[in-house]
N, C-alpha and C positions, 0 to 999 in steps of 0.2 A: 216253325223254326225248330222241328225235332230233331231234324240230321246233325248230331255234333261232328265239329270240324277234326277232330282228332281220328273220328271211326272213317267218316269219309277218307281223308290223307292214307289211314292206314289201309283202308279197300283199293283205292288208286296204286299205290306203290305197290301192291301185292300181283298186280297184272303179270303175270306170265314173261319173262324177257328170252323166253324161246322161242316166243311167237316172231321177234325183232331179232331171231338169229335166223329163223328160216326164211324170214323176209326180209328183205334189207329197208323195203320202202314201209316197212311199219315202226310209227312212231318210239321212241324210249318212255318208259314211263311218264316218267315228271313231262313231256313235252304232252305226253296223252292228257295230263291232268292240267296241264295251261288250256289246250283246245278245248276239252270238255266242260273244265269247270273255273277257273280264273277267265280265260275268255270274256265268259258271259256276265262272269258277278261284276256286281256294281261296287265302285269305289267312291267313299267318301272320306274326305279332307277333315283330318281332327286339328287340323294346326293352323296359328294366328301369324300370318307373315307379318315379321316386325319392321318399324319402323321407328323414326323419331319419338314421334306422338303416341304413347302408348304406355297403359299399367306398368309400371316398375315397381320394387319394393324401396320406399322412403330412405332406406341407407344407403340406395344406388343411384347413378344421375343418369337420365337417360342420353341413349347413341346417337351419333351426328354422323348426317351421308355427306358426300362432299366429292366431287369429279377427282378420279385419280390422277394426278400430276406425272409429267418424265422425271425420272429420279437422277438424270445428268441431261447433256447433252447430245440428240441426234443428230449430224449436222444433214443439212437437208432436211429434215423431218420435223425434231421436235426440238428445243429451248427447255435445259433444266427449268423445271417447274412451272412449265405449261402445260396447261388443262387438253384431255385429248377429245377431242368432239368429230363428230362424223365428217363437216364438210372439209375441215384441214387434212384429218388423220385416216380415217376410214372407217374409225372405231371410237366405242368411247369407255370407260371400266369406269367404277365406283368406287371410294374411297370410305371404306368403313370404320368410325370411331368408337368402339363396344368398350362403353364402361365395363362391362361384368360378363360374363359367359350365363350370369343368371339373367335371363333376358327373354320374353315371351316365352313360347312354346318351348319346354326343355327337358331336357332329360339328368337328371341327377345322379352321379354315381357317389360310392361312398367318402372319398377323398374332401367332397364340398364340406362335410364336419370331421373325420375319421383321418387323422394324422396318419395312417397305416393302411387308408383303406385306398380301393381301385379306382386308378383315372377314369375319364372317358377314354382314354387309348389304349385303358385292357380290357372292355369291356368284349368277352366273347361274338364273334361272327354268327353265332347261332340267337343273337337275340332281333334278327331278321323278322320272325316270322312264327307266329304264336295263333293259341287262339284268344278270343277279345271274348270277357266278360263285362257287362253296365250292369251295373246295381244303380236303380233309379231313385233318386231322394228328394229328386225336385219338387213334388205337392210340400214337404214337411218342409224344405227351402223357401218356399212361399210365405210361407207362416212362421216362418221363426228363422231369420234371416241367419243366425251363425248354430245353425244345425248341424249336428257330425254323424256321419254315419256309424251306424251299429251294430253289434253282431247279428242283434235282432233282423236287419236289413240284411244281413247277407243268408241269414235261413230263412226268410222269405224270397228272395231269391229261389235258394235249394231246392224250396219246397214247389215251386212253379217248376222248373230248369232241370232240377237234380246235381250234382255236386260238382262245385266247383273244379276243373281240367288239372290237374298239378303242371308247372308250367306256363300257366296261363299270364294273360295282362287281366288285369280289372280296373275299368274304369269305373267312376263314381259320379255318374250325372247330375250336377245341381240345376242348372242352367246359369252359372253365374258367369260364362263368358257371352251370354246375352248383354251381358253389361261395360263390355269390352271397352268400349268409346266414351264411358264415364269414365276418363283415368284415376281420378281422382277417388269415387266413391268405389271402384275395383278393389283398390287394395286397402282399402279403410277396416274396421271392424265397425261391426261383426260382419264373418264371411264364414261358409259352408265349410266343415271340415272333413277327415273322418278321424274315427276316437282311437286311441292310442289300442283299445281292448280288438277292436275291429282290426287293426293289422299284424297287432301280431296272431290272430286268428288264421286271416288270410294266408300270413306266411308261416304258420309254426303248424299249423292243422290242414291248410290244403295245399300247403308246397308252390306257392304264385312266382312268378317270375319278379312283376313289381307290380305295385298298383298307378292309378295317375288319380286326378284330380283338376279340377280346372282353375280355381284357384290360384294364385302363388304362393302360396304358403299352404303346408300340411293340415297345420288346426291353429286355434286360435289361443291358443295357453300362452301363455307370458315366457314357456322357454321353450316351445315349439318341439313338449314330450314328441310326439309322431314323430317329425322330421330327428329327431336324435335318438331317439331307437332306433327306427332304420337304417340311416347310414354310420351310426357306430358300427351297427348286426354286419352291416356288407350289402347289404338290402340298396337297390335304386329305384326313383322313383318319378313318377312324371308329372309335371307341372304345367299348366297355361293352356289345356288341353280346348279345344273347341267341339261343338258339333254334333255332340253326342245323343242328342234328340232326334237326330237323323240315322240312328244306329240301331240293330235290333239288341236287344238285351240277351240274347242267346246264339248262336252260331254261326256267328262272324270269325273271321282274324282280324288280325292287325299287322300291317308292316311297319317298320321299326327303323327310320333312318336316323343319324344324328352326322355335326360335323366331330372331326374326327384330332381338335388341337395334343399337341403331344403333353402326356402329364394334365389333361382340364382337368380345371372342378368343374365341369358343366357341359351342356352341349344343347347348342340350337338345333332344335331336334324337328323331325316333320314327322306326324304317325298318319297311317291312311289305314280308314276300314274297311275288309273287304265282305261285303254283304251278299247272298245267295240272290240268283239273277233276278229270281221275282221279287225283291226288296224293291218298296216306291223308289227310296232316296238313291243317290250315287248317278254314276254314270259307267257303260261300261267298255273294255279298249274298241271295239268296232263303233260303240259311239263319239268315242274319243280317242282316237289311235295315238294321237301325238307326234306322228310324222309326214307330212311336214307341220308343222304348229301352225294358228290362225294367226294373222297379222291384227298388227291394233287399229281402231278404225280412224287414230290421227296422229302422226309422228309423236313419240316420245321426245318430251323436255321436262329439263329439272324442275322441280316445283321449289317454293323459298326454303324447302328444311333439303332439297339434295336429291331428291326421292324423282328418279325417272318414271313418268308419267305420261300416258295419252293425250296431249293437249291440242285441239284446234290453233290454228294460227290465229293472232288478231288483227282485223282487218286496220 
């Protein structure tokens, strides 16, 4: 994993666009660097699709799914406040009750503490697409269950890798969303952090974009130092992150989506890594095009919390 994603990008985009004047049928750069090298990389899923059932933090009450309703009457069609389902209507939507915008997999901007600081809806277009650092802590997570990562952890890093990208994301692997489906014992303490001296490192000495964490919460202090440096500074950060055992600790990106509420504190975020084609993990688009999509292998119906699912019929 020696090819850093930063020199690569900049070798791609340096291609000649003469060459695409004198030929018409040759590619534009960035379309060159999709064929040659997104193409082929393998993408894996760092994000926890949420549902009912699932870690929350103790101040929050978790989300209720629920068929979405006609908000009047169609005549012919629908009856205010009937449910829309395939064999009446054609279609059917979802009705989502989000306690909190802090919910699963998320993206943090500084507004969630910072009276002054940036929604999720100023949050710049360029935070698309970076490259991905992991700093691995998961052995000392093992052994001492509300561990935080440490400077010390990130110049071992360095000193394998070499210096941190300015710009970059950095994740913090504990493997503590191994633990996803214990809701209960997820967000309890003690839980994996990193130390307050570790981010401002990250961000005062190698210029990061933000860090993430899989956790929900930054660190484990009784007034959550991390998470209130951060987003006082202007600083965001990512939360409930999955998967990252399946990620190289070196020369990956990351894509960067979140939804997009006007004014959030928050944002249900989905990150994807993208890994160099010989990486085991991921899948890559010719293995997985996504158009047209696979069918489920038994009609979807609601399950008792709301949540459209593949179910067999019962005989």
């Amino acid at each position: 994993m020696s090819t850093r994603p930063a020199v690569l990008m900049a070798a791609l985009l340096a291609l000649p666009c003469a060459a695409w004047a004198q030929s018409p049928a040759a590619a534009p750069p960035l379309w060159q660097l999709y064929e040659s090298t997104l193409k082929q990389a393998k993408y894996i899923d760092l994000t926890h699709a949420f549902e009912p059932d699932q870690p929350v933090w103790p101040g929050f009450a978790n989300a209720r799914f629920k068929p979405a309703v006609a908000g009047k009457d169609l005549p012919g069609y629908a009856r205010q406040g009937e449910a829309y389902d395939y064999a009446r209507h054609g279609f059917v939507a979802t009705a989502y009750e989000l306690t909190t915008d802090q919910y699963g997999t998320q993206l943090d901007p500084p507004a969630h503490w910072n009276p002054k600081g940036a929604t999720i809806s100023d949050l710049p277009a360029t935070y698309t697409l970076r490259p991905l650092v992991v700093i691995d802590v998961h052995d000392k997570v093992a052994r001492d269950a509300g561990y935080h990562a440490t400077v010390e952890d990130i110049h071992a890093w360095e000193r394998v890798h070499g210096r941190i990208p300015e710009g970059s994301v950095v994740m913090v692997r504990s493997d503590w969303s191994k633990r996803w489906k214990d809701t209960q014992r997820f967000a309890e303490k003690p839980f994996p952090g990193v130390s307050l001296d570790a981010l401002k490192f990250l961000h005062l000495q190698r210029g990061i974009l933000f860090h993430g964490h899989e956790p929900l919460d930054t660190d484990g202090t009784p007034n959550l130092e991390g998470e209130h440096w951060l987003l006082h500074r202007n600083f965001a950060q990512a939360e409930g992150v999955a998967n990252l055992d399946q990620v190289p600790e070196a020369g990956a990106l990351i894509s960067i989506g979140f939804a997009k509420p006007q004014g959030g504190t928050g944002g249900f975020a989905r990150y994807v890594a993208i890994a160099p084609a010989d990486w085991p993990h991921g899948v890559s688009v010719t293995q997985a095009p996504g158009a047209p999509l696979p069918e489920q292998r038994h009609p979807l119906r609601r399950d008792a919390q709301g949540v459209m699912r593949p179910t067999p019929e019962t005989p």
